[in-house]
N, C-alpha and C positions, 0 to 999 in steps of 0.2 A: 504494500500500500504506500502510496507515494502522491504529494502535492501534484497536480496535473500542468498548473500556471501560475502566472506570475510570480511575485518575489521570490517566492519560495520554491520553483517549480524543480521539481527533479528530487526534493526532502525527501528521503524517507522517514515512515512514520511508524509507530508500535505496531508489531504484528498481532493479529489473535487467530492466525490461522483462515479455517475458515470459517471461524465464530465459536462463538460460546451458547447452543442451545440452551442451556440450565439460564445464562441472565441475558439471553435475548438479544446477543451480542451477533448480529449480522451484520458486517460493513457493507457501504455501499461500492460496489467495484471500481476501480477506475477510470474502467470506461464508460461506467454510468455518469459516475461526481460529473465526468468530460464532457460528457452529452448533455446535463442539467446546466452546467456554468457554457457551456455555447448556447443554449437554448433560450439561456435566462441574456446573456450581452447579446445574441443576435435574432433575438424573437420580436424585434418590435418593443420592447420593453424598455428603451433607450438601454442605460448599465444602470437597472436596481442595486449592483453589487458596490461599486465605487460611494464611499465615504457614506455607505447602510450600517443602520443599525440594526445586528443580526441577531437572530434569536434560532438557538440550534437544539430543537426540545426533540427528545430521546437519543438523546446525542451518540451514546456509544461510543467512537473512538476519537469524537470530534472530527474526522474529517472532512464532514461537507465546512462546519463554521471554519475552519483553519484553512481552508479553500479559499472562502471567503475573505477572509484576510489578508492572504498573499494576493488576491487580486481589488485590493484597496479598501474593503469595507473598514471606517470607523471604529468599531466595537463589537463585539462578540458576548453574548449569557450563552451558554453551555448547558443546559438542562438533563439529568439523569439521575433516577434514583438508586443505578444499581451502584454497588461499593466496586468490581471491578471494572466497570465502564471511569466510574470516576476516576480512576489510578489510571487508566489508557488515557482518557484525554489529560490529565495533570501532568505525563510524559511527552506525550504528545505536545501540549502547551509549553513545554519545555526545550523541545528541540526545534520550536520556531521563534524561541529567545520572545514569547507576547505576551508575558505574565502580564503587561501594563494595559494592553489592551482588552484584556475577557476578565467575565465572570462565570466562575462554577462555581451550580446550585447541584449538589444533592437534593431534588427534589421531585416527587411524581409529576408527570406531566399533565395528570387527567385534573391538580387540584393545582396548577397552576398560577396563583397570584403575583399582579404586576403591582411590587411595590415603590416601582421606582416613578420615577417624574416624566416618563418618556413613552414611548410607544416605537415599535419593531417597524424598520422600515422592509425588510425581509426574515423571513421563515422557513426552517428546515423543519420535516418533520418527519422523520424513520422511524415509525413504532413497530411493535411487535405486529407481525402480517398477519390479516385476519382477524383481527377482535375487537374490528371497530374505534381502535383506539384514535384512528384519525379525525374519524367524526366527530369523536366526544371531544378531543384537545382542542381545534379550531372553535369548537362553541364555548369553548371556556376562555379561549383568548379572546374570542367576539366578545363575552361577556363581562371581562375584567379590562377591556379598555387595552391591551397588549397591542394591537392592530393601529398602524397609522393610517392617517387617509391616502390611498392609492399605494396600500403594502403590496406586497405577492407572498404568496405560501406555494411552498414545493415540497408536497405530499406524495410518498415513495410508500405505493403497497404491491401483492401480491396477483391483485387484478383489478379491475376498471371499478373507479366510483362515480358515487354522484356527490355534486358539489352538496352540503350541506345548507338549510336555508341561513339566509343571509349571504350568501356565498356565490360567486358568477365563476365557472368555470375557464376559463381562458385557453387552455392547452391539456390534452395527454397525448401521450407516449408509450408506448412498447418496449422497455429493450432485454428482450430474453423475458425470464419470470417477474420484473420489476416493469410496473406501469407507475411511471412519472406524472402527475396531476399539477397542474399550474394553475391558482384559483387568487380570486382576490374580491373584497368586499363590495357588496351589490351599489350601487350609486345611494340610494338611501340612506346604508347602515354608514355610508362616510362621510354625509353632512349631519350625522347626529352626535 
Protein backbone atom coordinates (compact mmCIF):
# COMPACT_ATOMS: atom_id res chain seq x y z
CA UNK A 1 0.00 0.00 0.00
CA UNK A 2 1.47 3.11 -1.14
CA UNK A 3 0.48 7.08 -1.54
CA UNK A 4 -0.75 7.20 -5.38
CA UNK A 5 0.13 11.35 -5.67
CA UNK A 6 1.28 14.18 -4.83
CA UNK A 7 3.75 15.16 -2.09
CA UNK A 8 3.93 12.01 -0.80
CA UNK A 9 3.58 9.86 -3.84
CA UNK A 10 5.43 6.70 -4.00
CA UNK A 11 5.35 6.40 0.43
CA UNK A 12 4.85 3.47 1.50
CA UNK A 13 2.45 2.92 4.14
CA UNK A 14 1.72 0.05 7.17
CA UNK A 15 0.85 -3.12 5.62
CA UNK A 16 -2.04 -5.27 7.16
CA UNK A 17 -1.82 -7.77 4.41
CA UNK A 18 -4.96 -8.35 3.01
CA UNK A 19 -7.00 -7.08 6.02
CA UNK A 20 -7.88 -7.96 9.33
CA UNK A 21 -11.55 -9.73 9.00
CA UNK A 22 -11.81 -9.92 13.19
CA UNK A 23 -11.64 -5.53 13.02
CA UNK A 24 -12.91 -4.96 9.64
CA UNK A 25 -9.79 -4.00 8.40
CA UNK A 26 -10.01 -3.95 4.43
CA UNK A 27 -7.88 -1.34 2.65
CA UNK A 28 -8.89 0.39 -0.20
CA UNK A 29 -6.53 -0.80 -3.04
CA UNK A 30 -4.48 1.37 -4.81
CA UNK A 31 -5.94 1.22 -7.69
CA UNK A 32 -9.04 2.02 -6.37
CA UNK A 33 -7.72 5.21 -3.78
CA UNK A 34 -6.25 6.16 -7.99
CA UNK A 35 -9.55 5.89 -9.53
CA UNK A 36 -11.48 7.99 -6.47
CA UNK A 37 -8.73 10.86 -6.27
CA UNK A 38 -8.95 11.09 -10.54
CA UNK A 39 -12.52 10.83 -10.31
CA UNK A 40 -12.95 13.30 -7.57
CA UNK A 41 -9.97 16.28 -9.51
CA UNK A 42 -11.31 15.25 -13.00
CA UNK A 43 -15.01 14.76 -12.57
CA UNK A 44 -16.20 18.10 -12.86
CA UNK A 45 -16.00 18.71 -9.33
CA UNK A 46 -13.32 21.55 -9.90
CA UNK A 47 -10.29 19.96 -6.92
CA UNK A 48 -12.67 19.24 -3.78
CA UNK A 49 -9.27 17.81 -2.51
CA UNK A 50 -6.91 21.10 -2.45
CA UNK A 51 -6.95 23.17 0.91
CA UNK A 52 -10.40 20.56 2.10
CA UNK A 53 -11.21 19.98 5.18
CA UNK A 54 -11.28 16.12 5.24
CA UNK A 55 -13.18 13.83 7.39
CA UNK A 56 -11.86 10.05 6.92
CA UNK A 57 -14.75 8.02 9.03
CA UNK A 58 -13.97 4.35 9.36
CA UNK A 59 -10.63 5.04 8.60
CA UNK A 60 -8.71 1.90 8.89
CA UNK A 61 -5.26 2.48 7.69
CA UNK A 62 -5.82 6.06 7.00
CA UNK A 63 -5.08 5.88 3.46
CA UNK A 64 -7.62 7.55 1.56
CA UNK A 65 -7.25 10.92 4.30
CA UNK A 66 -3.24 10.62 3.94
CA UNK A 67 -4.01 10.66 0.16
CA UNK A 68 -5.73 13.54 0.63
CA UNK A 69 -3.14 15.24 2.07
CA UNK A 70 -0.38 14.78 -0.06
CA UNK A 71 -2.48 16.01 -2.69
CA UNK A 72 -3.01 19.52 -0.79
CA UNK A 73 -6.11 19.10 1.58
CA UNK A 74 -5.97 21.52 4.74
CA UNK A 75 -6.62 19.09 7.60
CA UNK A 76 -7.41 15.62 8.01
CA UNK A 77 -10.00 13.97 11.46
CA UNK A 78 -9.36 10.37 11.20
CA UNK A 79 -12.30 8.52 12.50
CA UNK A 80 -12.11 4.75 13.87
CA UNK A 81 -13.16 2.81 16.62
CA UNK A 82 -11.03 -0.06 16.28
CA UNK A 83 -7.64 -0.11 18.64
CA UNK A 84 -5.68 -1.74 15.62
CA UNK A 85 -6.80 0.45 12.83
CA UNK A 86 -5.93 3.27 15.39
CA UNK A 87 -2.16 2.05 15.80
CA UNK A 88 -2.14 1.66 11.46
CA UNK A 89 -3.16 5.08 10.90
CA UNK A 90 -0.91 6.78 14.06
CA UNK A 91 2.16 4.98 11.99
CA UNK A 92 0.89 5.78 9.18
CA UNK A 93 0.42 9.50 10.25
CA UNK A 94 3.99 9.12 11.04
CA UNK A 95 5.75 8.28 8.09
CA UNK A 96 4.02 11.26 6.26
CA UNK A 97 5.81 13.58 9.14
CA UNK A 98 1.54 15.25 9.47
CA UNK A 99 1.02 14.97 13.16
CA UNK A 100 0.30 18.86 12.65
CA UNK A 101 -2.16 18.45 10.40
CA UNK A 102 -4.86 15.45 11.41
CA UNK A 103 -6.89 14.49 14.14
CA UNK A 104 -7.59 10.87 15.57
CA UNK A 105 -10.79 10.04 17.15
CA UNK A 106 -11.01 6.65 18.44
CA UNK A 107 -14.53 6.89 17.86
CA UNK A 108 -17.78 4.86 16.33
CA UNK A 109 -18.66 6.36 13.40
CA UNK A 110 -22.42 5.50 13.59
CA UNK A 111 -22.56 8.10 16.89
CA UNK A 112 -20.48 10.57 15.37
CA UNK A 113 -20.48 14.10 17.00
CA UNK A 114 -19.08 17.30 15.40
CA UNK A 115 -17.65 19.18 18.15
CA UNK A 116 -15.73 21.29 16.40
CA UNK A 117 -16.52 24.82 14.81
CA UNK A 118 -16.29 23.68 11.27
CA UNK A 119 -17.90 21.43 8.93
CA UNK A 120 -16.00 18.67 6.28
CA UNK A 121 -15.51 20.01 3.02
CA UNK A 122 -14.80 16.25 1.90
CA UNK A 123 -15.67 12.78 3.19
CA UNK A 124 -14.32 9.34 3.09
CA UNK A 125 -16.33 6.69 4.15
CA UNK A 126 -15.12 2.66 4.02
CA UNK A 127 -17.28 0.84 6.55
CA UNK A 128 -17.67 -2.51 7.15
CA UNK A 129 -19.52 -3.99 3.54
CA UNK A 130 -22.97 -4.74 3.87
CA UNK A 131 -24.45 -3.51 7.16
CA UNK A 132 -25.78 -0.59 6.04
CA UNK A 133 -23.33 1.28 7.93
CA UNK A 134 -23.03 3.96 5.16
CA UNK A 135 -26.45 4.83 5.30
CA UNK A 136 -26.78 5.39 8.94
CA UNK A 137 -23.18 7.51 9.11
CA UNK A 138 -24.08 10.01 6.33
CA UNK A 139 -27.56 10.67 8.25
CA UNK A 140 -25.61 11.21 11.36
CA UNK A 141 -23.31 13.74 9.62
CA UNK A 142 -26.58 15.33 7.99
CA UNK A 143 -27.67 15.58 11.31
CA UNK A 144 -24.93 16.81 13.50
CA UNK A 145 -24.00 19.69 11.06
CA UNK A 146 -20.52 17.72 9.94
CA UNK A 147 -21.45 18.57 6.03
CA UNK A 148 -20.49 21.98 4.44
CA UNK A 149 -22.57 23.58 1.95
CA UNK A 150 -21.41 21.93 -1.59
CA UNK A 151 -19.25 18.94 0.54
CA UNK A 152 -18.82 15.56 -1.49
CA UNK A 153 -18.99 12.01 0.25
CA UNK A 154 -17.04 9.08 -1.24
CA UNK A 155 -18.83 6.08 -0.19
CA UNK A 156 -16.95 2.61 -0.84
CA UNK A 157 -19.35 -0.48 -0.42
CA UNK A 158 -19.65 -3.89 -1.70
CA UNK A 159 -22.56 -3.10 -4.28
CA UNK A 160 -24.66 -0.26 -5.76
CA UNK A 161 -26.66 2.01 -3.24
CA UNK A 162 -29.06 4.60 -3.18
CA UNK A 163 -28.37 7.99 -2.15
CA UNK A 164 -29.89 8.34 1.37
CA UNK A 165 -32.78 11.15 1.74
CA UNK A 166 -31.30 14.30 1.90
CA UNK A 167 -28.62 13.18 -0.27
CA UNK A 168 -28.22 13.69 -4.41
CA UNK A 169 -26.32 11.10 -5.80
CA UNK A 170 -23.74 12.59 -8.26
CA UNK A 171 -21.56 9.51 -9.48
CA UNK A 172 -20.90 5.51 -9.18
CA UNK A 173 -18.56 3.31 -10.14
CA UNK A 174 -17.59 -0.29 -10.53
CA UNK A 175 -14.18 -1.27 -9.82
CA UNK A 176 -13.93 -5.06 -9.30
CA UNK A 177 -16.07 -5.92 -5.87
CA UNK A 178 -15.81 -2.16 -4.63
CA UNK A 179 -18.71 0.36 -6.13
CA UNK A 180 -17.59 3.96 -5.51
CA UNK A 181 -20.74 6.35 -4.80
CA UNK A 182 -20.01 10.09 -5.03
CA UNK A 183 -23.01 11.99 -3.26
CA UNK A 184 -23.51 15.31 -1.86
CA UNK A 185 -26.34 17.27 -0.16
CA UNK A 186 -29.65 17.92 -1.94
CA UNK A 187 -29.86 21.93 -2.73
CA UNK A 188 -32.37 22.24 0.32
CA UNK A 189 -30.50 20.53 3.14
CA UNK A 190 -27.50 23.28 2.01
CA UNK A 191 -29.30 26.56 2.45
CA UNK A 192 -30.41 25.32 5.89
Amino acid sequence: MRIIGGDFKGLRLSVVGSGQPSAHLRPTSDRVRESIFNLLINGGYGDPVRGALVLDLFAGTGALGLEALSRGAKNVVFVDDGKVAAGLIRKNIELCHMQDRVTLLRHNALTFKNHADRSFDLVFLDPPYGKNMGQVALTVLQGCGALAAGSLAVWEENSQQSAPIGFDMLDVRRYGGTWVHILSLTNSDRDN
